[in-house]
C-alpha positions in Angstrom: 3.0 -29.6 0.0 0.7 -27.9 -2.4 0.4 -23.9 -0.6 -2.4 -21.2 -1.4 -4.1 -18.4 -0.9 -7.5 -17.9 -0.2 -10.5 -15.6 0.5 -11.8 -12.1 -0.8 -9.5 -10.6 -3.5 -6.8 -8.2 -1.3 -7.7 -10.3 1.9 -6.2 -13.6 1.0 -5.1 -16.2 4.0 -2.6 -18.2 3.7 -3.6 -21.9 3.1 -2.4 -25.8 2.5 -4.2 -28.2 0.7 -4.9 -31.5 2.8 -5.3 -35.1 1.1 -8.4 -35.2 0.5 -8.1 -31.8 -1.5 -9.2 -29.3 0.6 -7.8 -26.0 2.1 -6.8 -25.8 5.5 -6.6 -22.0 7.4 -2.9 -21.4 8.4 -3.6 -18.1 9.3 -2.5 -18.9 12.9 0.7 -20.3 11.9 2.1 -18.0 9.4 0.7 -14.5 8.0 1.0 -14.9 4.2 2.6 -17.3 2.1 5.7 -14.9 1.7 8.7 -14.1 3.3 9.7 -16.3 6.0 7.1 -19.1 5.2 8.7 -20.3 2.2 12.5 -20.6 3.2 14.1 -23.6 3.7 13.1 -23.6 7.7 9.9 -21.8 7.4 8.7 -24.6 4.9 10.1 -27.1 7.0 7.8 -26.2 9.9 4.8 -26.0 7.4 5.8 -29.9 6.8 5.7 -31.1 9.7 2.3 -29.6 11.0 -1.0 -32.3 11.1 -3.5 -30.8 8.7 -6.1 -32.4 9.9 -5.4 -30.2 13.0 -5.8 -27.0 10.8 -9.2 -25.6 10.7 -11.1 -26.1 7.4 -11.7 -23.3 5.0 -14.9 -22.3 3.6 -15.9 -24.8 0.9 -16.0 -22.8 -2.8 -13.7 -20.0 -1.4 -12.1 -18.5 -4.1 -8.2 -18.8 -4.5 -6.0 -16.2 -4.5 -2.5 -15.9 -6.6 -0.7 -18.3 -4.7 2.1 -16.3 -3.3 2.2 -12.6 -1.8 3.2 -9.6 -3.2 6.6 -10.7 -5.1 9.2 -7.9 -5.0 10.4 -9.2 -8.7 7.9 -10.7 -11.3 10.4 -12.0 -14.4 9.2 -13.8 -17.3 11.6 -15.2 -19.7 10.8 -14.6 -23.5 11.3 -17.6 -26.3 12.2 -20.0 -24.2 10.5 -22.6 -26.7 12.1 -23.4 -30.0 8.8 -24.0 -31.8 7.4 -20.6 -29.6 10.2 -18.9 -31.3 9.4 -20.3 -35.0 5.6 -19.4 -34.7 6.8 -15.6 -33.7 8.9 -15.0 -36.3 11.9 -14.6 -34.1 15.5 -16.1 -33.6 16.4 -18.6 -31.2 18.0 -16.4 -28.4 21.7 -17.6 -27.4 20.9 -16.1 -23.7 17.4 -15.8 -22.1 15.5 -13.1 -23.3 14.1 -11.3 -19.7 11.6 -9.1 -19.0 9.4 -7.6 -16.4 5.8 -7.8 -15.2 4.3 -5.6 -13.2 3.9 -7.4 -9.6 0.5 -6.1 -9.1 -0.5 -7.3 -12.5 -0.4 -10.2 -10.2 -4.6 -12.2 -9.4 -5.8 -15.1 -8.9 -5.9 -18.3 -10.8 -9.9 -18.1 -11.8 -10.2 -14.5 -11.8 -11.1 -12.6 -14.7 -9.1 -10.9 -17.7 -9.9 -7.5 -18.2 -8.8 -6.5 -21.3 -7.2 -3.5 -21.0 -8.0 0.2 -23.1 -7.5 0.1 -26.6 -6.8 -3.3 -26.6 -6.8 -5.1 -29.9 -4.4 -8.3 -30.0 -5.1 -9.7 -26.4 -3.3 -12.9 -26.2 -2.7 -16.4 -23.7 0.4 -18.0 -22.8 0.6 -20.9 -20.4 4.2 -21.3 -18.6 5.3 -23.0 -15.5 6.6 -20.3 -12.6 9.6 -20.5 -9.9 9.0 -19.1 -6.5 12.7 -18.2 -5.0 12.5 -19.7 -1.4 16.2 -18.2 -0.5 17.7 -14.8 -1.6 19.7 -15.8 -4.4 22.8 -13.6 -5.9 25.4 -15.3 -8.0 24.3 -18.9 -8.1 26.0 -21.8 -9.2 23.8 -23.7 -11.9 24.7 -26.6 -10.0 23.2 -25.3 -6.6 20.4 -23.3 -8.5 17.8 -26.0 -6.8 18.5 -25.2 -3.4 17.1 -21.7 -4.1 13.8 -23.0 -5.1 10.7 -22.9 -2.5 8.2 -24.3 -5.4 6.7 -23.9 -8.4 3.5 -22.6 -10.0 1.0 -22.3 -12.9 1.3 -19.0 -14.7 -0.7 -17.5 -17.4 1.6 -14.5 -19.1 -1.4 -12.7 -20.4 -0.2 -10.5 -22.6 -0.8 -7.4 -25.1 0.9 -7.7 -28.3 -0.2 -4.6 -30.0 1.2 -2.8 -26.7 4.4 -5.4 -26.8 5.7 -5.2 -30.0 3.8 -2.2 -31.8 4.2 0.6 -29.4 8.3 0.7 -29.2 10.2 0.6 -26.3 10.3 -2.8 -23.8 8.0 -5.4 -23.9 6.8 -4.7 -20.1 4.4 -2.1 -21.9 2.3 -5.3 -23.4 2.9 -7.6 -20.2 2.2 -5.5 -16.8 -1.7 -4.5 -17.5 -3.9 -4.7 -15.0 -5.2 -8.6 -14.2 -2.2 -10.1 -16.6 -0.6 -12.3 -13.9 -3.1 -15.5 -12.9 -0.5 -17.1 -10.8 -1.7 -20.9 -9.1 -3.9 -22.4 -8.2 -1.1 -23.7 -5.7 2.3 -23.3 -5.4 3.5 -26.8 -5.0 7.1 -27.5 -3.5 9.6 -29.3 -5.1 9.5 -32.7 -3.4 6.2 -33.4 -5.1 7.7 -32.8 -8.7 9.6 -35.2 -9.3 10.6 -33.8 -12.9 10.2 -30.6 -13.3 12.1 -30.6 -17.0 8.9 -33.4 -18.0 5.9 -31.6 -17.5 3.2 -31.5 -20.4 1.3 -28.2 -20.7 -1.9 -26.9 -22.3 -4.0 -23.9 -23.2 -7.3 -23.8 -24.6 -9.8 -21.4 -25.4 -13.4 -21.5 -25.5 -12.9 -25.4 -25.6 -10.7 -25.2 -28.8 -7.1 -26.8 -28.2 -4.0 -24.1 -28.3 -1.3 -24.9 -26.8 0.1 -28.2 -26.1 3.8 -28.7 -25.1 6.0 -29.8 -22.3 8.6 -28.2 -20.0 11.5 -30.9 -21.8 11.6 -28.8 -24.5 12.9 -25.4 -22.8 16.0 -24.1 -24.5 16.8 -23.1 -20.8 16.3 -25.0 -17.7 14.5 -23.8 -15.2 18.2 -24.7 -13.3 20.3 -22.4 -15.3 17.7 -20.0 -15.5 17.9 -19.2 -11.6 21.6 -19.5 -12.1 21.5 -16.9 -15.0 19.0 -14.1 -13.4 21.1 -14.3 -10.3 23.7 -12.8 -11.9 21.9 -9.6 -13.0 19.7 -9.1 -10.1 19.4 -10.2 -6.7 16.5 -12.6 -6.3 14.4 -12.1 -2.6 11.8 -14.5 -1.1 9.1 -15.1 -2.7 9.9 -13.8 -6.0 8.3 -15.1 -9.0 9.9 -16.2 -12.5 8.2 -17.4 -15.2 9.7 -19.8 -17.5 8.2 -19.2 -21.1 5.7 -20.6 -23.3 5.2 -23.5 -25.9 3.6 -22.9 -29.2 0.0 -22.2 -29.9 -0.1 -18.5 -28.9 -2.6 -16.3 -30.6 -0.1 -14.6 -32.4 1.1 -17.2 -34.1 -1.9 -18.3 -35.5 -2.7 -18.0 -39.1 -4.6 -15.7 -39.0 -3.9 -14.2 -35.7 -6.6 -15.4 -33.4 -6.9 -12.7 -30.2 -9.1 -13.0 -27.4 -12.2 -10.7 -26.8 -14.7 -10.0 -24.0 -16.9 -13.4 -23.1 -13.9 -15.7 -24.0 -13.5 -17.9 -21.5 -9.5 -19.1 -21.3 -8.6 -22.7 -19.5 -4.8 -24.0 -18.9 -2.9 -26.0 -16.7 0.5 -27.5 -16.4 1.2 -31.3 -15.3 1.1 -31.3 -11.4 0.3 -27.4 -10.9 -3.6 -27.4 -11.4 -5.9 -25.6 -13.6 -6.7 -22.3 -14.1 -9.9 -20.6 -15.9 -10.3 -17.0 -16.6 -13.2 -15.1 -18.5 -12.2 -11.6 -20.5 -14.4 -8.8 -20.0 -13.7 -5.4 -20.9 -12.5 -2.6 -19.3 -15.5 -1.8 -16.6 -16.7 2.0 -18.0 
């Protein structure tokens, strides 16, 4: 099933995508795509609806971040060998984790604004786990069973704010509009590789980033496994999973992105997204 959100920004439905690609209302079957919708038996009743039986959204609507108000928003830093290289930095021995603000959390097409004194806005296209059951000390080996689906990401981040400004990382990763998350959140049963999934990144039509999910150092598997074990992970939480190379930061020279720069991506099987950066309104 490929699940989303959709309507006015802050009154999202909650949505499926049919076969012939278009969104059907399940407002009057669930309330969001959250919580109790994307467990094991909340998805299971999602599958076996008709959605030809499901009233038809508006066509254009806009889409919405494709799942609800995560209580954790992880990202996992240099999680790509050749990501690691550009930045300058060692290959980590653990996963390097982080947070992101969840209400840095939009929509897959909505815009970037760059945030106030802004000078090294950055891209970063990454494939995201939603957790679909609460997950506290997992077993690599049973790390799957934990997963409702997975997701397009952009990790939109500050670098001046990351790595200039001291402290955590969170500082350059949490501003406002710095989570695109979808267009769907597509459950595992329709991946059928989730370790063999190219990526890419462009901006204003000029490649980026090109790489695949095969060449994480960790696993999406292990990196469930792994988190559990330092926090415990609720329903609908959101991880993301790191980025290939290409970044604007490892450019040389640094290439950052500016107001009018319009910022496409997409990752094998998750859709596309498309954001334009504008500045700070006032």
């Amino acid at each position: 099933m490929k699940l989303v959100r959709f309507g006015a920004a802050g009154s999202e439905k909650p949505g499926l995508i049919d076969s012939s690609g278009a969104v059907r209302d399940l407002s009057g079957i669930v309330a969001e795509i959250g919580g109790e919708a994307l467990t094991p038996a909340g998805l299971g009743r999602l599958r076996a609806l008709d959605p030809s039986a499901l009233p038809l959204a508006p066509a254009g609507v806009r889409l919405g971040a494709c799942v609800a108000r995560p209580g954790h928003f992880i990202a996992v830093g240099l999680n790509y060998a050749d990501h690691a290289e550009e930045a300058g930095m060692a290959i980590p021995s653990e996963p390097v984790l982080f947070s992101k603000a969840p209400n840095s959390i939009v929509g897959p097409d909505d815009d970037i604004i760059q945030p106030r004194g802004s000078t090294k806005l950055d891209w970063e296209v990454e494939l995201g786990i939603v957790i679909g059951s609460r997950a506290r000390y997992v077993e690599e080996a049973d790390a799957a069973q934990y997963i409702a689906g997975f997701c397009l990401a952009n990790d939109v981040s500050e670098r001046a704010f990351q790595i200039e400004r001291g402290g955590q990382w969170i500082k350059g990763k949490s501003c406002e509009t710095f989570g695109p998350l979808g267009p769907w959140l597509v459950t595992p049963d329709e991946i059928p590789d989730v370790q063999n999934l190219s990526m890419w990144c462009d901006v204003n039509h000029e490649k980026r980033q090109r790489g695949s999910t095969r060449t994480m150092i960790f696993s999406v598997n292990f990196l469930v496994a792994y988190i559990s074990q330092f926090m415990v992970l609720d329903v609908g939480d959101v991880i993301i999973t790191g980025t290939p190379p290409g970044v604007g930061l490892g450019m040389k020279p640094p290439v950052y992105l500016k107001p009018s720069d319009v910022v496409t991506l997409g990752v094998e099987g998750l859709g596309e997204q498309r954001q334009t950066v504008v500045a700070f309104p006032g």
